[in-house]
N, C-alpha and C positions, 0 to 999 in steps of 0.2 A: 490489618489493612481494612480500610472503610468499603463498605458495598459500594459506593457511589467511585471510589478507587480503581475498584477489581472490577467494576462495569466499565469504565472510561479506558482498562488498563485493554479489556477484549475489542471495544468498539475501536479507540485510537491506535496508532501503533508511530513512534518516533522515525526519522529518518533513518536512525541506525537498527531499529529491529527492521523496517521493512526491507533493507539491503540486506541484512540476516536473511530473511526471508524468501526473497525470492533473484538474489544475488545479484539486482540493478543497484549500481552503485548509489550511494548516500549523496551525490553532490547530481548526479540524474535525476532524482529523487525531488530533491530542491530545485531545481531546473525545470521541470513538470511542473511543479506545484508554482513557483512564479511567472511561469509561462502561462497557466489557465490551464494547462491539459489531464490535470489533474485539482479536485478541492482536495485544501487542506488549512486547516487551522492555526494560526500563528495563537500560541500562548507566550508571551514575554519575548524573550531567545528561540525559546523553542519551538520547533515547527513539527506538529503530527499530520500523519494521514488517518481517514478512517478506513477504516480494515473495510467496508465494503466498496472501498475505489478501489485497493488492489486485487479484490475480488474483480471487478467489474476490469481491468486491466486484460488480465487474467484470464476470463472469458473471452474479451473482444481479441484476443491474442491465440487463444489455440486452437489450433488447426484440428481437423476429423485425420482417423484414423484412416490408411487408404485398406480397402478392401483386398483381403486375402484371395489370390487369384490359384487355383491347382490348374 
């Protein structure tokens, strides 16, 4: 595999690994991304996200721990 492969393969991530990943489905995924509420990249067919949108999802999405009360 080309470096220029394995760099694009960590930075982007397809609709079906990102559903792998964080188990919002693949057609969410594309719905997002045509919507605007997500960037993402159209190559030919295929549509990636970059691994730091669903970073930043991710973020904007988890909640603080609630404080252990005795």
């Amino acid at each position: 595999m080309s470096e220029t492969k394995r760099n694009m393969k960590a930075e982007y991530l397809g609709v079906a690994e990102a559903e792998s990943l964080t188990g919002v489905s693949r057609w969410t995924w594309r719905r997002w991304a045509y919507d605007g509420k997500i960037s993402s990249v159209k190559l030919g067919k295929r549509l990636v996200i970059p691994a730091s949108e669903i970073e930043r999802l991710v973020a904007q999405n988890t909640r603080p721990a609630l404080e252990e009360r005795h």
